[in-house]
N, C-alpha and C positions, 0 to 999 in steps of 0.2 A: 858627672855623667848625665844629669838631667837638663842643664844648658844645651849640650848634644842634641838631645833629641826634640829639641824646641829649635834649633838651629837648622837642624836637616830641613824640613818643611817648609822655611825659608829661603833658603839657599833653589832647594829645587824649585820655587814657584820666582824664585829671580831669575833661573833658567831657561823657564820654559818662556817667560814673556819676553827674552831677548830674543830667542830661537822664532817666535812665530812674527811674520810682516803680511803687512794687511796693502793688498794693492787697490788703489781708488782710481778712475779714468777720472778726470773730468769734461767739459762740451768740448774743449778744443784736441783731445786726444779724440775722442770718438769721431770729430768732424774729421782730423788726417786717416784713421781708418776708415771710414765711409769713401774719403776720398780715391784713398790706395786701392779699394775695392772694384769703386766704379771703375777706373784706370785699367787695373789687371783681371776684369771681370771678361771681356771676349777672348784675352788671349789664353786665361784659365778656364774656360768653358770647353772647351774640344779635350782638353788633359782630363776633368774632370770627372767628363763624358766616358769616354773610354775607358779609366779606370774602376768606375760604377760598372758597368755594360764585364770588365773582363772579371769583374769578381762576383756579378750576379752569375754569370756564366758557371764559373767557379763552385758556387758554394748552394745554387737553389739544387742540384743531384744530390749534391750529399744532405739537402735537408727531406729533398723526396724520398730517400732509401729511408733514412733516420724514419721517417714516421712509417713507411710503408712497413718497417722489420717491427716497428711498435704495436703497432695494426696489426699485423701474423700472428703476436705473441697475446694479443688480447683475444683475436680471434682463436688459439688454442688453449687459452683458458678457460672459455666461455665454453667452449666443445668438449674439454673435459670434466669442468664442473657439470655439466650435462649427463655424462656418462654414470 
């Protein structure tokens, strides 16, 4: 029974180091992404544009409410701690 449980903690730390991989670039990967970038950088700048722009659209009202209903509820705290 004691073999057991000197074996589990081994087993599992075999596990986990087969389960986890370590990705490394080196200069010649990084120089083909630099490149692919430069390449598809004017024709991804208009997509990129536009999807920034439709979701600041999007989501700067609901961060204005969000704080404004925040701001009511401090300001009715403060008015009734007053009271």
């Amino acid at each position: 029974m004691g073999r057991y449980f000197l074996l589990l903690p081994f087993i599992s730390l075999f596990c986990t180091s087969c389960l986890e991989t370590e990705i490394s670039l080196d200069s010649e990967d990084y120089h083909l992404i630099d490149s692919l970038y430069t390449l598809q950088k004017d024709s991804l700048e208009p997509i990129l544009d536009e999807q920034c722009t439709e979701f600041r659209d999007s989501i700067i009202p609901i961060w204005i409410d969000s704080i404004r209903a925040k701001r009511e509820e401090e300001i009715q705290s403060l008015i009734q701690n007053q009271q």
